[in-house]
SERO-4910 file (N, C-alpha, C, O; in steps of 0.05 Angstrom, whole numbers):
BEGIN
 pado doro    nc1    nc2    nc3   cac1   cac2   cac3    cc1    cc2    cc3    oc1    oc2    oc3
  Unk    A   2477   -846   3473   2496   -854   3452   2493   -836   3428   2472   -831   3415
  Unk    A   2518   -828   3425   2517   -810   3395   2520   -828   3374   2538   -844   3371
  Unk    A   2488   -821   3350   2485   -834   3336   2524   -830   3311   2540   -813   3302
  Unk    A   2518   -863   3312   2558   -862   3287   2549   -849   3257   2528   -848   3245
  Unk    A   2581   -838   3252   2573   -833   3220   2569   -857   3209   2572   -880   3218
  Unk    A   2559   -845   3181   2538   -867   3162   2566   -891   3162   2558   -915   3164
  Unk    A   2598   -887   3161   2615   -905   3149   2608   -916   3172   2599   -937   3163
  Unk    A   2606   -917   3200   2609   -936   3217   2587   -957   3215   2590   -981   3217
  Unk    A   2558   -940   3210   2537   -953   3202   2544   -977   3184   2538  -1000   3189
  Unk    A   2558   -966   3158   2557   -992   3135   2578  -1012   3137   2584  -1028   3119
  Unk    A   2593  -1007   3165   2616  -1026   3171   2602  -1048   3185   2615  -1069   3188
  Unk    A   2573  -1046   3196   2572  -1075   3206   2543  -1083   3195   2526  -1067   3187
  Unk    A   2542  -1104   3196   2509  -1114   3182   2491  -1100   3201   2498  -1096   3224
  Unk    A   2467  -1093   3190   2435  -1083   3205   2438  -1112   3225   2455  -1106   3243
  Unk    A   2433  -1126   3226   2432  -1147   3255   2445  -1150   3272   2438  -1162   3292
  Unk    A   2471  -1141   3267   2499  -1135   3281   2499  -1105   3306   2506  -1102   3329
  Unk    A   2488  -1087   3283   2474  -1063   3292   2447  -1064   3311   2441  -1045   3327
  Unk    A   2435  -1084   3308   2409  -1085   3324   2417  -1088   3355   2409  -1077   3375
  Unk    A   2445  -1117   3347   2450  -1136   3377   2459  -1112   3390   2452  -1105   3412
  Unk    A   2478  -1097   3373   2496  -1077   3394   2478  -1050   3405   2488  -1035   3423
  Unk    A   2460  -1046   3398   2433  -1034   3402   2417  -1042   3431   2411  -1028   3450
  Unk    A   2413  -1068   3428   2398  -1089   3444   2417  -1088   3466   2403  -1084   3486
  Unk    A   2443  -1090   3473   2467  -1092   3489   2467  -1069   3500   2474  -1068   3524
  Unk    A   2460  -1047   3486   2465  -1017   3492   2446  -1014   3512   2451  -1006   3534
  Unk    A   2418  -1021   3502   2395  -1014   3510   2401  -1036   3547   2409  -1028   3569
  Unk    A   2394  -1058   3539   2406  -1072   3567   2423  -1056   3584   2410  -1050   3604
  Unk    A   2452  -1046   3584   2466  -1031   3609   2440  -1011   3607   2427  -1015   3628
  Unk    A   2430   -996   3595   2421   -976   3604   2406   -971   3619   2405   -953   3636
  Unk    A   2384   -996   3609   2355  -1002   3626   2360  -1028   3643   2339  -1034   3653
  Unk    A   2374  -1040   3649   2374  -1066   3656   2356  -1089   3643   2344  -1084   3622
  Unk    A   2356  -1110   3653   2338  -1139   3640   2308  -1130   3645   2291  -1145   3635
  Unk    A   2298  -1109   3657   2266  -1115   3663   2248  -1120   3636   2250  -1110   3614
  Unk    A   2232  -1139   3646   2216  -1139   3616   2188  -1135   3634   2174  -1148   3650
  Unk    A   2187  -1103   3619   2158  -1088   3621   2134  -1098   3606   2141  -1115   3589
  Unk    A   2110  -1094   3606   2086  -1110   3600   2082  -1087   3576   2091  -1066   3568
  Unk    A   2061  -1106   3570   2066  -1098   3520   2055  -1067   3526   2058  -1053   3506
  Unk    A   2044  -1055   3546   2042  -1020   3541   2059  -1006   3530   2061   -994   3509
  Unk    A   2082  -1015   3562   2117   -998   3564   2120  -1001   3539   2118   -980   3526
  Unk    A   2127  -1033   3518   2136  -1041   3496   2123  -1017   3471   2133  -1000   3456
  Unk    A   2100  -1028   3475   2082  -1007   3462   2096   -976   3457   2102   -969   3434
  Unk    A   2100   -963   3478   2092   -938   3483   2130   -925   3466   2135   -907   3451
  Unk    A   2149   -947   3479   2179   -947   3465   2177   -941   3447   2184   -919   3438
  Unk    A   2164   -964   3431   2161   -968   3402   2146   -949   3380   2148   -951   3356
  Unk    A   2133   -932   3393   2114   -915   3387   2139   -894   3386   2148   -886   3364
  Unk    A   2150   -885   3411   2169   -870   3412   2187   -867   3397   2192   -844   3390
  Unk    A   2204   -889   3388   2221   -891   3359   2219   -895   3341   2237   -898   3325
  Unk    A   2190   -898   3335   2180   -895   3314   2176   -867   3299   2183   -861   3277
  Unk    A   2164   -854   3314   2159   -826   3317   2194   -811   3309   2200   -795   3291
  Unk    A   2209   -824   3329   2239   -810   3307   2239   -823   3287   2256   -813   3271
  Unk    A   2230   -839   3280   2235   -845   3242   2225   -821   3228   2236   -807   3211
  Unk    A   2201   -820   3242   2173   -794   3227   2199   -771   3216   2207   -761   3195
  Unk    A   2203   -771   3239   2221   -739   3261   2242   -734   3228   2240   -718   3210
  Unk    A   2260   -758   3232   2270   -753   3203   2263   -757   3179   2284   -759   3165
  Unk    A   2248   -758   3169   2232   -765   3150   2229   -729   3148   2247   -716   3137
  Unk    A   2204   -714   3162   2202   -698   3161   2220   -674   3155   2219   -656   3138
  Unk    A   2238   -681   3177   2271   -661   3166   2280   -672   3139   2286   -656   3121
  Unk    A   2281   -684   3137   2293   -691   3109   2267   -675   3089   2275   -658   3073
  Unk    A   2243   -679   3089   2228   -664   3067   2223   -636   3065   2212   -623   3046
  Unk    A   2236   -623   3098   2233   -602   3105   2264   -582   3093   2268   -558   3096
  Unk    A   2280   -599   3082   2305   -590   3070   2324   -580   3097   2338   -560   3095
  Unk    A   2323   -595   3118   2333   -593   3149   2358   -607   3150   2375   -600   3167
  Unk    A   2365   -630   3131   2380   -654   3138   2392   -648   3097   2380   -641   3077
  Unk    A   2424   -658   3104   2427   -665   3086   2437   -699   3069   2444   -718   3083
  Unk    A   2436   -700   3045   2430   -731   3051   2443   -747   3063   2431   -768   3069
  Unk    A   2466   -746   3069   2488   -763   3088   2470   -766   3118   2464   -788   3128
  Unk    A   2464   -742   3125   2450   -738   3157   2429   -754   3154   2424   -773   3169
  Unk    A   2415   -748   3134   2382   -765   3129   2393   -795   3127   2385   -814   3142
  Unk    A   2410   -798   3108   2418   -833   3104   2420   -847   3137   2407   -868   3142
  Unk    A   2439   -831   3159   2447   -836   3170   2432   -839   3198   2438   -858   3213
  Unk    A   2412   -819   3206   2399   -814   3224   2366   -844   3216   2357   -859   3234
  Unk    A   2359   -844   3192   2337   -861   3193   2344   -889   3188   2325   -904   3187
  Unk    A   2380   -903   3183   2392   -916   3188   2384   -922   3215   2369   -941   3222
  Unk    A   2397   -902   3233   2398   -911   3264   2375   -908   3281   2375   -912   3306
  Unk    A   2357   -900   3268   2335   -897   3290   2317   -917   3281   2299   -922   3297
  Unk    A   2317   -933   3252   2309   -954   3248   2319   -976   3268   2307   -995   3278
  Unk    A   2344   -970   3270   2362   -995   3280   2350   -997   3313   2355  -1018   3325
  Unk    A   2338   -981   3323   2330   -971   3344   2299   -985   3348   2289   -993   3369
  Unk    A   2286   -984   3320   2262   -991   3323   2263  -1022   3326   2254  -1038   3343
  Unk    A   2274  -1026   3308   2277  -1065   3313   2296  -1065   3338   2285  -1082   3352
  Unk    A   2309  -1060   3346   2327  -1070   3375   2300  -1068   3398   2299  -1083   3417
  Unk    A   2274  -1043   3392   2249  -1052   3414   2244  -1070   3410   2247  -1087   3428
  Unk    A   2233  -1080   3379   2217  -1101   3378   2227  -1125   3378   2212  -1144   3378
  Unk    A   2253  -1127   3377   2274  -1155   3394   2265  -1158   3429   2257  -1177   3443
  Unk    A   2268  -1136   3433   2274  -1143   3464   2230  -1144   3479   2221  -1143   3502
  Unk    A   2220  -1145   3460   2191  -1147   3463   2186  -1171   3460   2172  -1183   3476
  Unk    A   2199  -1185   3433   2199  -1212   3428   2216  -1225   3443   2209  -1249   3445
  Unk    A   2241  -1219   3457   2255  -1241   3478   2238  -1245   3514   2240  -1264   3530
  Unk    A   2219  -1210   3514   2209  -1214   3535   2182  -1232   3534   2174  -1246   3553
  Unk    A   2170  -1228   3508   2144  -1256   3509   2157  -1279   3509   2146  -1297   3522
  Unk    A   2180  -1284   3498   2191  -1317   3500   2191  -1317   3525   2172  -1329   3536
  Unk    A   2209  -1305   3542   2211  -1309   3566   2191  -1311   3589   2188  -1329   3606
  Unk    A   2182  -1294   3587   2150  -1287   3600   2129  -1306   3593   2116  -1318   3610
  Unk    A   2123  -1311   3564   2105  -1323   3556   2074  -1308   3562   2071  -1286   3553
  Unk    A   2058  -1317   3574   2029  -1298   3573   2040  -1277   3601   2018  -1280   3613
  Unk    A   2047  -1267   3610   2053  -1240   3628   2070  -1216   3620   2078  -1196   3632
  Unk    A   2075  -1230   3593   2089  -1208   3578   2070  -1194   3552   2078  -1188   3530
  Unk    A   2046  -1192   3561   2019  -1192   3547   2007  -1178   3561   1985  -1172   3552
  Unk    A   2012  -1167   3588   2002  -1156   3603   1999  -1123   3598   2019  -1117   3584
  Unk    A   1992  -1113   3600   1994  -1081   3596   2006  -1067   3608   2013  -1047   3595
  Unk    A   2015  -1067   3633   2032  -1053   3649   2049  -1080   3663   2043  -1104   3663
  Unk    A   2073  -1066   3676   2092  -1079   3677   2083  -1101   3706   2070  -1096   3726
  Unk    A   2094  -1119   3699   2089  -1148   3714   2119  -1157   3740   2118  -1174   3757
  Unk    A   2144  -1137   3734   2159  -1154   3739   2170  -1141   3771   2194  -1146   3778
  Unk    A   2152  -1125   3789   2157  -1117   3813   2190  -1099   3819   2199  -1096   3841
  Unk    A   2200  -1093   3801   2225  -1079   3800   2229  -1060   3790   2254  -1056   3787
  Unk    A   2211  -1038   3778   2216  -1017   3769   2190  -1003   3773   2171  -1018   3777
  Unk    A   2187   -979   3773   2173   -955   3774   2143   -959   3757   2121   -946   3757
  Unk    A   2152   -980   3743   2131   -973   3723   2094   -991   3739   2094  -1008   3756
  Unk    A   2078   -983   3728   2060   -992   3739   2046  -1015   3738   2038  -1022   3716
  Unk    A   2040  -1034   3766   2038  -1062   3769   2011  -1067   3763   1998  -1049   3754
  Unk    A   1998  -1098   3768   1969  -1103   3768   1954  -1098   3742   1933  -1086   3743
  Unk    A   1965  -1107   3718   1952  -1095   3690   1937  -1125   3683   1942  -1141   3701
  Unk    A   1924  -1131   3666   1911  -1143   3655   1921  -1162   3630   1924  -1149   3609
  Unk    A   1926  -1191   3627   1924  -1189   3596   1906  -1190   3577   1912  -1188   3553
***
């Protein structure tokens, strides 16, 4: 998904932006709820694009519309992981605590520990 300009950004509330994030992320990946590593490792991941622009922006790379706009959405990115981390412990409850993935349907690796 191509991140929207900043106006589309300020047309809907940040939680509005998260769900359609969270919705996004779902078709993409399907429902699996991976064990707190995968979660981990996401989250680390888009986190790291916050850094990413942060840096361009001090690096005089981005100008401020791009900067407003890019750490807008990759924030929005960071909370839509940590929603779908927190719907998979509700759901899961202690196997969503596990370190590697628990749920026998994806690639990712079984038999982890909590």
């Amino acid at each position: 998904m191509e991140t929207p300009p900043l106006f589309e950004l300020r047309c809907l509330s940040p939680l509005a932006w998260i769900q359609r994030e969270r919705e996004r992320q779902e078709e993409k990946w399907g429902p699996c709820d991976h064990g707190a590593g995968h979660f981990l490792a996401v989250l680390t991941e888009e986190f790291g694009e916050v850094s990413k622009v942060l840096n361009e922006s001090w690096e005089g790379k981005l100008t401020p519309e791009e900067y407003h706009r890019l750490l807008e959405y990759e924030l929005i990115q960071v909370a839509a992981v940590a929603v779908k981390w927190i719907e998979a412990i509700r759901k899961n409850g202690h196997t969503a605590a596990f370190l590697t993935c628990q749920c026998g349907k994806c690639q990712a690796p079984t038999g982890g520990t909590p």
